[in-house]
C-alpha positions in Angstrom: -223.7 -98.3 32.7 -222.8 -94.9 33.1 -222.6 -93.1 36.2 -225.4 -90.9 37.0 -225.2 -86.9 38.4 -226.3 -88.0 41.6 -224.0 -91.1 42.0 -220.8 -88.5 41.1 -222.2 -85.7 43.4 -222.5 -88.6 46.2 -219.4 -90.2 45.8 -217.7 -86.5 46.0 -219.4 -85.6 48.7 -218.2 -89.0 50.5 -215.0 -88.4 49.6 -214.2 -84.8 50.7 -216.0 -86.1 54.5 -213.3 -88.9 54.4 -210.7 -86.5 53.2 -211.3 -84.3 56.4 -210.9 -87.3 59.0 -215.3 -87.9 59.1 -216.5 -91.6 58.6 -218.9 -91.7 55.6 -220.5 -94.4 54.2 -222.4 -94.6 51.2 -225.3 -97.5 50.7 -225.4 -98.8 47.3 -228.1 -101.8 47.0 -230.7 -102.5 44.7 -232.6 -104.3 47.1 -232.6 -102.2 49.6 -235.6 -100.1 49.5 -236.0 -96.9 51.0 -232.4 -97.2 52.9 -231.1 -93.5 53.3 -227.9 -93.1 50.8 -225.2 -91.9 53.4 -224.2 -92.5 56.8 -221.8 -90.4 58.3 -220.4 -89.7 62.1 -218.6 -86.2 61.9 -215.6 -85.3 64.0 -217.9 -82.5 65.8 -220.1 -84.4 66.3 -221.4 -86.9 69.1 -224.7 -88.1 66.2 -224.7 -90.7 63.6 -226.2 -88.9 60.2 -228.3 -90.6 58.0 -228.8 -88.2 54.8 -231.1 -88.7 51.5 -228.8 -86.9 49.0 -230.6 -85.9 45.5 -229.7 -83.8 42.8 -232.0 -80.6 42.7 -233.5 -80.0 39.5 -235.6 -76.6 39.1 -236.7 -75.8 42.7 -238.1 -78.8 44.3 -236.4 -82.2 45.2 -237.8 -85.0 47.8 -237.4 -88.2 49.3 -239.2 -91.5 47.7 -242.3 -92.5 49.8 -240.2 -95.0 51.2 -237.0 -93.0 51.6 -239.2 -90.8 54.1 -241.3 -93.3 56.0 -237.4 -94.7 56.7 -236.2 -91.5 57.8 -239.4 -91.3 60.2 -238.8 -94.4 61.6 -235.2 -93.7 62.4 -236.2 -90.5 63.9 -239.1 -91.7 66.3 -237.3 -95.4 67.4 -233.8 -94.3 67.7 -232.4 -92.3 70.4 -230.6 -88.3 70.9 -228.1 -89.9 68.8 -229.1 -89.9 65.8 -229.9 -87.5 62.8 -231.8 -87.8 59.6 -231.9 -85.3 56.9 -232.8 -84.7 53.0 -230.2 -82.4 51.1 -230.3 -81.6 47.6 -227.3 -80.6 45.5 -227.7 -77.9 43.1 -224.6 -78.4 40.2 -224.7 -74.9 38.8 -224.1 -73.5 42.2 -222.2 -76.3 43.7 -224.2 -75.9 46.3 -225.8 -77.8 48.8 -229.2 -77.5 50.6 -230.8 -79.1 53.7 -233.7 -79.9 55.2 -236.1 -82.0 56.9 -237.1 -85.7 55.5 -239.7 -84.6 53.6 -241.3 -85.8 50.1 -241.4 -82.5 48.5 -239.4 -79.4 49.2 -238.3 -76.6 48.0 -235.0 -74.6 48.2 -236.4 -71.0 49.5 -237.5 -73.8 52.8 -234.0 -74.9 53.4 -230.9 -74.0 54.6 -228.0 -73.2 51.7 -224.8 -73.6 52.1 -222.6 -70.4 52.5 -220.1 -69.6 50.1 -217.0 -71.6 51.4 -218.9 -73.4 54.0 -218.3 -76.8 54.7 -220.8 -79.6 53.9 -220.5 -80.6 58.0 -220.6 -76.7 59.1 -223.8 -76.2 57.0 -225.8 -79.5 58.7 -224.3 -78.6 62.0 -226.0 -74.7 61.5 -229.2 -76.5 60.3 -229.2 -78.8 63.3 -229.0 -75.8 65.7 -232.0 -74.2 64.0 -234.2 -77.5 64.7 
């Protein structure tokens, strides 16, 4: 089976956290339903990161209706340290976007990454503005 946009943008985003000395983890299973695809602890950080990636195609991208009721549940049970998040990757800007879990969003309500910014700098700015 060939690998999908999203699974290569995942993978490479994985890799680059793990390059820079972050732990990242990506969850791959079929039978896992509405598990967030990446956990991650950054270096600059004191909060373990769960983060719905997606590929952004046109303006809007979302969470699965399970994806977000996960995301709430991690959010209202678990304590100060831990984050959720949704971010979308657009591939002709090789860029990526943030926001809150959330089913439906578009980019002009999330926070884009700066040109040269780091993937960690742009969800640590984004956790500031929350």
């Amino acid at each position: 089976m060939p690998i999908s946009r999203e699974s290569k943008a995942k993978t490479a985003l994985v890799g680059a956290l793990k390059q820079r000395g972050h732990y990242a983890r990506r969850i791959e299973d079929q039978f896992a339903v509405g598990v967030l695809d990446i956990i991650t602890v950054f270096k600059i950080d004191e909060k373990i990161w769960f983060i719905e990636a997606k590929i952004i195609n046109g303006n809007y991208f979302g969470m699965t209706e399970r994806q977000y009721v996960e995301a709430q549940r991690l959010t209202k049970t678990a304590n100060t340290g831990v984050a959720t998040c949704l971010v979308g990757y657009k591939e002709a800007e090789k860029k990526w976007y943030v926001s809150a879990p959330s089913t439906k969003v578009h980019v002009d309500d999330c926070l884009q990454q700066g040109d040269g910014e780091l993937f960690e700098t742009l969800l640590m700015r984004w956790r500031n503005l929350q």
